[in-house]
C-alpha positions in Angstrom: 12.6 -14.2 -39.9 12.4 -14.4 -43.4 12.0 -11.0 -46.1 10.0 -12.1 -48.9 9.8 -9.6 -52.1 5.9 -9.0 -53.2 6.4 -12.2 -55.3 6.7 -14.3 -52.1 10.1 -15.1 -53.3 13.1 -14.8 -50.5 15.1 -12.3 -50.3 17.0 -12.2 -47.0 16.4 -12.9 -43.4 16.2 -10.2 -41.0 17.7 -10.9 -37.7 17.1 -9.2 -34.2 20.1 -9.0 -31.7 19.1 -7.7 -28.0 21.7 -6.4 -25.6 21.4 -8.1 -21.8 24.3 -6.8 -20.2 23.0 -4.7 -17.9 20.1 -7.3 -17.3 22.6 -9.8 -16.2 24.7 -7.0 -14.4 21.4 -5.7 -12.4 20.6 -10.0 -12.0 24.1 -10.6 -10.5 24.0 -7.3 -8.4 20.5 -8.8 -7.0 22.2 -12.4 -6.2 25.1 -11.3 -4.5 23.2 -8.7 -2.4 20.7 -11.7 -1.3 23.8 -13.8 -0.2 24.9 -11.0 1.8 21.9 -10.8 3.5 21.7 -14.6 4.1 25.2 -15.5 5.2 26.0 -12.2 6.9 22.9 -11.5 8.7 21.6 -15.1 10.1 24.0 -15.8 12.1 24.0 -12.4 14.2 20.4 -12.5 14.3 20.6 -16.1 15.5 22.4 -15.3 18.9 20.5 -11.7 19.2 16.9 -14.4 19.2 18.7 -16.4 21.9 20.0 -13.6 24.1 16.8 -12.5 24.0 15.4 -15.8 25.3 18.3 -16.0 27.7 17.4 -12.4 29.5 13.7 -13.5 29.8 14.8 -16.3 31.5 17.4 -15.1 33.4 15.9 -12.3 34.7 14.3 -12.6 38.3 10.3 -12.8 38.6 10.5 -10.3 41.1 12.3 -8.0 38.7 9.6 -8.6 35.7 7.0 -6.2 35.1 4.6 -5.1 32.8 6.6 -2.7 30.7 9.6 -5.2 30.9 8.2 -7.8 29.1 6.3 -5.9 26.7 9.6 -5.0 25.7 11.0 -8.2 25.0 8.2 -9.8 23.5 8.4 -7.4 20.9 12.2 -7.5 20.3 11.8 -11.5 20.3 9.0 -10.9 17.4 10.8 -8.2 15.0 13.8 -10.4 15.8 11.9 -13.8 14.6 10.5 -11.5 11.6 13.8 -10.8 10.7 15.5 -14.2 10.9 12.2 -15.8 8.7 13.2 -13.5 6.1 16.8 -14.2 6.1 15.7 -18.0 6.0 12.9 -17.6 3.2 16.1 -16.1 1.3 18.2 -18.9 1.7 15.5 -21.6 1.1 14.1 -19.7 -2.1 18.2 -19.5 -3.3 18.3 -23.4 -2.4 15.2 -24.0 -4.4 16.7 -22.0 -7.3 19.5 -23.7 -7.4 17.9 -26.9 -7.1 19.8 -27.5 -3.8 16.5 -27.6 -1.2 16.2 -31.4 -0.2 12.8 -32.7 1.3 12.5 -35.0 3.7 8.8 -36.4 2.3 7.0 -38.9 4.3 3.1 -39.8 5.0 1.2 -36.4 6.1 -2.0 -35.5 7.4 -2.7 -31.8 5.5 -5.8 -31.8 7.8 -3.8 -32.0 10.9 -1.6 -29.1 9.3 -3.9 -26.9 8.7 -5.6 -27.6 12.2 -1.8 -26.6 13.4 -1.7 -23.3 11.3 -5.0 -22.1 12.3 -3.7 -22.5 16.2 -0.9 -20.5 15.4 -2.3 -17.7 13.7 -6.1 -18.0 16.1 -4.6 -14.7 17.9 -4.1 -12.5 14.9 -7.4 -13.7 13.2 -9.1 -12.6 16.7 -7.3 -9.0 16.9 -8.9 -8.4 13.3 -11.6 -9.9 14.2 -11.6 -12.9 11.2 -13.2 -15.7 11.4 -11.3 -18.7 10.5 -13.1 -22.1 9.2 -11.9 -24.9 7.6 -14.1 -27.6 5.6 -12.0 -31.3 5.4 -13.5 -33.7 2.8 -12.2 -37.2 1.9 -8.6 -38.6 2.4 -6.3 -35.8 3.0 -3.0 -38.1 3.4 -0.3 -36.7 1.5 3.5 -37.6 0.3 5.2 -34.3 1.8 7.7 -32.6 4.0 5.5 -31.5 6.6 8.3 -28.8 7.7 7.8 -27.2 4.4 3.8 -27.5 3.8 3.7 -26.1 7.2 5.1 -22.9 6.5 3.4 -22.6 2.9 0.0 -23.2 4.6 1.2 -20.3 7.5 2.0 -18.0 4.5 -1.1 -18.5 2.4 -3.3 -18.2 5.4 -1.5 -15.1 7.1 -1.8 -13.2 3.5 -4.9 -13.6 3.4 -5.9 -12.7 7.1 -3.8 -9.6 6.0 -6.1 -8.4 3.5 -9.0 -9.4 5.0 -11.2 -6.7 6.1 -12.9 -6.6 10.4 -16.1 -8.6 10.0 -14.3 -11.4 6.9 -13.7 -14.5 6.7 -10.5 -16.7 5.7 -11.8 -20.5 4.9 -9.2 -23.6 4.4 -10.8 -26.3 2.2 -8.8 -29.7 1.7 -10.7 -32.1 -0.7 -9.4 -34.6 -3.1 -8.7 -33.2 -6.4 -11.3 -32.9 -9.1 -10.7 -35.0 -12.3 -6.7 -36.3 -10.6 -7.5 -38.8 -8.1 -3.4 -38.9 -7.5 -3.8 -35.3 -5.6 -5.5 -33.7 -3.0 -6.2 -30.0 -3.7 -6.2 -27.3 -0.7 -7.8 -23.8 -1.7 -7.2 -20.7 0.8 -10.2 -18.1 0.6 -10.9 -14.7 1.7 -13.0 -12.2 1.5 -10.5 -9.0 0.6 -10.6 -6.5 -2.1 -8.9 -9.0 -4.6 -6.4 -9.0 -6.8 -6.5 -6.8 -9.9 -5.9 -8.9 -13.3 -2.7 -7.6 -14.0 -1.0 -8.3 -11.0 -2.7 -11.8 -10.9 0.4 -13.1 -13.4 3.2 -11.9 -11.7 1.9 -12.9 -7.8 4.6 -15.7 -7.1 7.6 -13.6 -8.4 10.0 -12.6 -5.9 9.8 -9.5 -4.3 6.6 -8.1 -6.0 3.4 -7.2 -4.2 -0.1 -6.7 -5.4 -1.3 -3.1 -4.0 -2.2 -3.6 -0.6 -6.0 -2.8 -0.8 -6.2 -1.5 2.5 -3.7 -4.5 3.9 -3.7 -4.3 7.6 0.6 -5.4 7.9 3.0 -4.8 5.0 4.8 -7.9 3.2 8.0 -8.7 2.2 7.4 -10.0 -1.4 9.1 -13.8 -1.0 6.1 -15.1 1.0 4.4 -16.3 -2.1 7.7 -17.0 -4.3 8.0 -19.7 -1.0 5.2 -21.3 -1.7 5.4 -21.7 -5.7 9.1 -23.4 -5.4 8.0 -25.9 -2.3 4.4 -26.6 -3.9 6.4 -27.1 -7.5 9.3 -29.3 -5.9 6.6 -31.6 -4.5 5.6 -31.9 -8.2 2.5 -30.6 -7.5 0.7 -27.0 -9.0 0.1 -23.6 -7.1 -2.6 -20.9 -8.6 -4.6 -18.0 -7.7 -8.0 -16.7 -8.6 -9.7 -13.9 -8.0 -12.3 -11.9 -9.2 -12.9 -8.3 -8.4 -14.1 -7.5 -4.9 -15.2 -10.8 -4.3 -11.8 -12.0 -2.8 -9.0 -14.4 -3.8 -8.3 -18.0 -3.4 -5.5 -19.3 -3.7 -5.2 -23.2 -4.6 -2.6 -25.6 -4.2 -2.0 -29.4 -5.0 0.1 -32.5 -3.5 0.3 -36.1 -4.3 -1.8 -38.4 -2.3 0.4 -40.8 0.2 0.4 -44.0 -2.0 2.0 -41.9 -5.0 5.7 -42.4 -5.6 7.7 -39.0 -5.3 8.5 -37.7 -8.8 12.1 -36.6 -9.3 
């Protein structure tokens, strides 16, 4: 920037210089730790998941019992926990690197969402949530359902997470005010909310509004997810929220008769 004497008249340029060694030391300690995790870790998990499957199967009806299967159902679920991480690792590093390919084709986001509230019915009904979901206009989209899927599954178990016994988490699909060319899909509930300063820094990996009385911990990549699918679709992901009165988190897709952006 420039130094001007009390003339206005130059006098020099003052120039800042900022050290980011240990920045991209702590960065690169960070990305070789995740591809540990990712290559070393998947495939072990992988045949744990199906030994698991295979012992369930294997073992004689006359030998199951209560306890027994308790036992594996629980192992198959930390298990399955453990292996989404692993694969939410590789597909954010994909994403990152601009490596993730999606296989888009003609979607119903209504029939998705109808899918996603099946899925998660039991743990809305152990909180005791109710789920509801208002559908309005055309909700065909150009997506990869695979993907959307799992965004809508993280969206809506966050927010069954930090809804309180006695809420309410509500899926609304409409067609997108003001952009005809996308359909937008909001995700509401009726938590504690999300204070202001955390509101900015939401879809970053790894960080984690304070949990407000959250009934299950996270694991911080949930939301980064969902920014880099929503954003390689080339559509928009945002959050709102204001004081106690919840959050909602919007997303938007193209319709089905718009060409895939690049």
């Amino acid at each position: 920037m420039p130094v001007l004497d009390t003339l206005g008249g130059l006098v020099g340029w003052m120039i800042t210089v900022r050290d980011v060694t240990e920045e991209r030391e702590l960065q690169h300690i960070r990305d070789d730790l995740t591809s540990m995790i990712v290559h070393d870790l998947r495939s072990p998990l992988t045949a744990i998941l199906s030994g698991l499957y295979l012992l369930r199967e294997m073992t004689p009806i006359a030998d199951q019992n209560e306890i027994t299967g308790e036992a594996l159902t629980a192992a198959e679920q930390s298990c399955r926990k453990l292996l989404d991480l692993v694969n939410s690792l590789l597909d954010i590093s994909k994403m990152e690197a601009g490596r993730m390919e999606l296989v888009r084709r003609p979607t119903d986001l209504a029939k998705l969402v109808a899918n996603t509230f099946d899925q998660l019915a039991p743990l809305a009904k152990d909180g005791d949530i109710a789920l509801t979901r208002h559908i309005e206009g055309d909700c065909q989209v150009l997506a990869d359902d695979d993907k959307i899927s799992r965004v809508l599954t993280n969206l809506v178990d966050n927010a069954l997470k930090f809804t309180p016994p006695g809420g309410t988490v509500t899926v609304q699909v409409e067609p997108m005010p003001d952009q005809a060319e996308f359909v937008r899909c909001a995700v509401r509930d009726t938590g504690p909310g999300i204070s202001p300063e955390h509101l900015e820094r939401i879809f970053d990996r790894f960080v984690q509004a304070p949990s407000g009385g959250g009934a299950r911990p996270g694991t911080g990549l949930g939301l980064t997810f969902c920014k880099l699918v929503i954003e390689a679709h080339g559509g928009r992901i945002w959050v709102e929220s204001k004081g106690s009165e919840g959050s909602t988190f919007y997303f938007t897709l193209p319709r089905s008769d718009q060409e895939p952006s690049n």
